[in-house]
N, C-alpha and C positions, 0 to 999 in steps of 0.2 A: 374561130369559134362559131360566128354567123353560119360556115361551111356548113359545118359538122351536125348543126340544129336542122338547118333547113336538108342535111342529108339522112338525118334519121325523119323527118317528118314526113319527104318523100317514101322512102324504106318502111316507112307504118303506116302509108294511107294505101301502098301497092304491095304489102307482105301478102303471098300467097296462103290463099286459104280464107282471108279474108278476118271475119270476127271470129272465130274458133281460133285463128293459128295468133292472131293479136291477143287473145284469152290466155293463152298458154304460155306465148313469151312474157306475158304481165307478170303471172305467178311465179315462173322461172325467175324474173329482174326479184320479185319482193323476197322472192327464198332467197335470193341470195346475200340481198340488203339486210333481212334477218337474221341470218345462218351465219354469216361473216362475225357482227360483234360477238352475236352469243357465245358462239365456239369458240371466242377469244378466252368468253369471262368464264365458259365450262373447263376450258382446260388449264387453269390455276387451281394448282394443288393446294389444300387445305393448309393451315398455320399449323406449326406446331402445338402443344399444349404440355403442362406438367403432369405425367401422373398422379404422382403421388396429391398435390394440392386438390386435383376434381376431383378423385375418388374421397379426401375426406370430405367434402362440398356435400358429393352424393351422400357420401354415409347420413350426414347428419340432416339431409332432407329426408331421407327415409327413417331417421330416427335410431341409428343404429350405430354399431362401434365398427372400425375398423378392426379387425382382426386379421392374423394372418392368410397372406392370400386374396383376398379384398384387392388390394390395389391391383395386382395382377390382373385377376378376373373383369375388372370394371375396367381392366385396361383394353385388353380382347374385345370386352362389348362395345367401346369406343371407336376403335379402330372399323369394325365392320359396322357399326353404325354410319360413320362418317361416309365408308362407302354408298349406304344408300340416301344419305341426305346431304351433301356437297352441295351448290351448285350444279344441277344437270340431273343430280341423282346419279343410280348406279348407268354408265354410258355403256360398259363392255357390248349391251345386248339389244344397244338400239340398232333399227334398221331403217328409221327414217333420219334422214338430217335434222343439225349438226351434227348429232352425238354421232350416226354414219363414220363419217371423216375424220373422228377425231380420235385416231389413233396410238398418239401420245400418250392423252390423259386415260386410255383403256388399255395400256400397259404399263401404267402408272398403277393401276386399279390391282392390274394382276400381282404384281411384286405383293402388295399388299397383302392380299387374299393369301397368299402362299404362307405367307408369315403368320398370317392367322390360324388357318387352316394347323398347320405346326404346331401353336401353342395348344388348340385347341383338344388336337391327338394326346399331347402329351398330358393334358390336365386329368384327361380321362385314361390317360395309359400309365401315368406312375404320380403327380403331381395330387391327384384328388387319393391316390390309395397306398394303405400303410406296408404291403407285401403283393409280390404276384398272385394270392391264391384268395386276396382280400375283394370282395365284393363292388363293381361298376356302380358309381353312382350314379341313377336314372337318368334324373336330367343329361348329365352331357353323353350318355348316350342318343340321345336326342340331339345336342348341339353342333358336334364331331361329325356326323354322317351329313347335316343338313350347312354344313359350311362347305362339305365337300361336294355339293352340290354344282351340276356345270352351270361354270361363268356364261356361259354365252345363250342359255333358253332363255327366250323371250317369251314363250307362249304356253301355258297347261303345262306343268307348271312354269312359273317365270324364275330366273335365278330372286331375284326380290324376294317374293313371297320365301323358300324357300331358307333363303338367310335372316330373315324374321323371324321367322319360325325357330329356326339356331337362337336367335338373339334372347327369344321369349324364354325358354329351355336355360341360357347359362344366365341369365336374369335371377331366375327361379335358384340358381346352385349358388349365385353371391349373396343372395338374401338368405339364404338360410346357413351361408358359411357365418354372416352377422349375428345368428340366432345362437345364443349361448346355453337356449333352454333343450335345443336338440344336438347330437352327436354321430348323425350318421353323414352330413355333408363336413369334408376336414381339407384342408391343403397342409400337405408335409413339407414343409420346408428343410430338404435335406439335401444337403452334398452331391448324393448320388443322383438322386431328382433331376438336380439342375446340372448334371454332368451329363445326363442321357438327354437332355434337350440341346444344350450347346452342343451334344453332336450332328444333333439334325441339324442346326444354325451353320454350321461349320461347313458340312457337305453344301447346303444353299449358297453358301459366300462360297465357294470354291467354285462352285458352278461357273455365278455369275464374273467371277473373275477371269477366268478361263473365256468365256464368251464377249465378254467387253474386249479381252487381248485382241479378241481377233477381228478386229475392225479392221484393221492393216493386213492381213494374214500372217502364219507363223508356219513355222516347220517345227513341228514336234514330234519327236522320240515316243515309241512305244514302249511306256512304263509299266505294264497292267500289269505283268508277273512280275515285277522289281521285287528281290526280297525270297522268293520261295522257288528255290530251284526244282520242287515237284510240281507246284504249281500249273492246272490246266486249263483253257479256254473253248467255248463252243467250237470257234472256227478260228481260224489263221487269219492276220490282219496285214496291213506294211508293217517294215521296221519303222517309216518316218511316214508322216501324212503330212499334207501341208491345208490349213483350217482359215477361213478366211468368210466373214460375216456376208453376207449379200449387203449392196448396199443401201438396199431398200428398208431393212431392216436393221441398220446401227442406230437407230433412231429409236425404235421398239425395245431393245436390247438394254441401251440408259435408259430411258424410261421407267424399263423394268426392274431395273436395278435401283434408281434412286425412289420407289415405292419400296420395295424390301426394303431399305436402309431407312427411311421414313418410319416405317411399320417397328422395325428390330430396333431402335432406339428409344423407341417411347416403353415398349413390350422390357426394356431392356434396365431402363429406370425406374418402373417400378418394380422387377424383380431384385433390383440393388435394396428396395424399400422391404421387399417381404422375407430374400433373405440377408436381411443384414449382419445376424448373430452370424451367421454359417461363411459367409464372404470375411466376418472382421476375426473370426478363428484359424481361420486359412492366411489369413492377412493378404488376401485377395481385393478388398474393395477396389483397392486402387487401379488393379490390374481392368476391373470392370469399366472403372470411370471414363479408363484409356480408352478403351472399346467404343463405346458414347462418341467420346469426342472425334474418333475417327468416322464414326457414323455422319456426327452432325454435321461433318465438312462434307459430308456429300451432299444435303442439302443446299449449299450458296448458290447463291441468284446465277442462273446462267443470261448471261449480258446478249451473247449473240441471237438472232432470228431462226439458228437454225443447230443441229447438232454438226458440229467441224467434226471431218476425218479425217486432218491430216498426216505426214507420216511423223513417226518416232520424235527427227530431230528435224522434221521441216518448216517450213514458213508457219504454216499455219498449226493453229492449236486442233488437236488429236480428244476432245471429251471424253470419248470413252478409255483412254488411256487415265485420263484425270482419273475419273470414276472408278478405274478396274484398279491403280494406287490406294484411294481412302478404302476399297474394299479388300484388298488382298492385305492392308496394315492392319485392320480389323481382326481380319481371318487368320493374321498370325497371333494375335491377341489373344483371339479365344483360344487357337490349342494352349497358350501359355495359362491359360485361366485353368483351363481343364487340366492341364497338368497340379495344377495348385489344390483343386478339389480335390485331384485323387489319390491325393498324399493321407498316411494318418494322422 
């Protein structure tokens, strides 16, 4: 130990350069004595929360009833609020460290955003209105375009501000869905509603299911025209391709998947909340609940330091194999849900 002391003190009183270059490796040692815990405490993913129980909380601070839709909405604004007020705030679009390096919790971020982004489309594309030929309500035209905003500006304008802006806009559409004395802000809770969202949910989980497989690589069959034998494509493809993650990026990939499933479970319980009449006539609840609970297992504490690749049946445990399992049982859930809505 004696060594090592008197061989850095040698090493700093003879660093070339003198007091500028001792200046600079100072700041370098302290970012780093900084940079290390924080980035620990910034990339802890939020707790979960109840929908249903905070949105009556808010209702009744703002003085207002739940009504249909309510929990939804105030579920959407929670979810991207959380993005910008975590620990760290929103990180996707820092450029200086921690947030830099911390590329976990900024594909933690994205799953997120995606899921939002989704609800958000939909609330303004059939969820807020009675018929195709029925009138956009203002606000989330406002909201929808400004969540779709890129994740990653930092600067004139910043993704922040711009998702604030979203925030302010579907703010404005839950307080006035509360207001019983006006009738032009409505959420319809109907079958069909919630059939044309589960299928955007559907194609997302298939995605990411598909993308976690191939942590390992895979040989996959060329499906795209399965089914319609007139059936035509841009260009000619292989019969087989064989798909296989980088592995720099199997890490990004969970990530990003257990923020969707983080996002789609809370989004998910309170749509069990608003439509319950239309889920318990289908005799669907259950089928939903199922959904949930596959979600929620994606969330469990991952124990090791690091995301494991291992193979299939090898020594080591494969996460994203975990992962792409509670998502692909999910994803069979919903077709079977959607199958359940679209009955008469």
């Amino acid at each position: 130990m004696n060594f090592l002391i008197d061989w850095f003190l040698d090493f700093w009183d003879n660093m070339p350069g003198g007091k500028i270059s001792r200046t600079i490796f100072s700041a370098f040692i302290l970012t780093l004595v900084i940079s290390i815990p924080l980035g620990v405490y910034w990339s802890m993913t939020p707790a979960a929360f109840d929908p249903v129980t905070e949105a009556q909380a808010d209702a009744e601070e703002q003085q207002a009833e739940v009504t249909t839709g309510y929990t939804s909405v105030y579920t959407l604004h929670r979810l991207v609020d959380t993005l910008l007020t975590k620990p760290g705030g929103y990180i996707s679009n820092d450029k200086l460290p921690p947030g830099l390096w911390l590329d976990n919790i900024s594909h933690w971020e994205y799953g997120v955003l995606v899921q939002s982004r989704d609800l958000a489309r939909a609330l303004r594309k059939d969820f807020s209105r009675s018929q195709s030929q029925s009138v956009e309500y203002p606000a989330l035209t406002v909201a929808e375009p400004q969540f779709h905003f890129d994740s990653n500006s930092w600067l004139l304008p910043s993704s922040e501000s711009q998702y604030r802006e979203g925030l302010e806009a579907l703010r404005e559409y839950n307080i006035a869905l509360a207001d019983k004395t006006q009738s032009e802000a409505q959420f319809f809770a109907r079958a069909d509603n919630l059939n044309n969202w589960l299928g955007d949910v559907q194609t997302r989980l298939g995605s990411l299911s598909q993308r976690l497989s191939a942590s390992v690589g895979q040989k996959r069959l060329n499906t795209d025209l399965a089914g319609d034998p007139d059936a035509e494509q841009s260009t000619q493809v292989a019969a087989d391709t064989e798909v296989k993650t980088p592995w720099l990026e199997i890490d990004d990939v969970f990530y990003e998947a257990r923020g969707s499933a983080w996002a789609l479970l809370h989004i998910l319980k309170a749509i069990e909340h608003d439509f319950g009449p239309v889920l318990d006539k289908k005799n669907a609840r259950v089928s939903l609940r199922q959904i949930i609970r596959e979600l929620e297992a994606t969330q469990e504490t991952v124990w090791s330091p690091m995301i494991l690749n291992g193979g299939g049946f090898g020594v080591f445990a494969n996460h994203s194999l975990v992962m792409a399992n509670y998502i692909s049982r999910a994803n069979a859930a919903i077709i079977d849900l959607r199958e359940l809505l679209a009955r008469g």
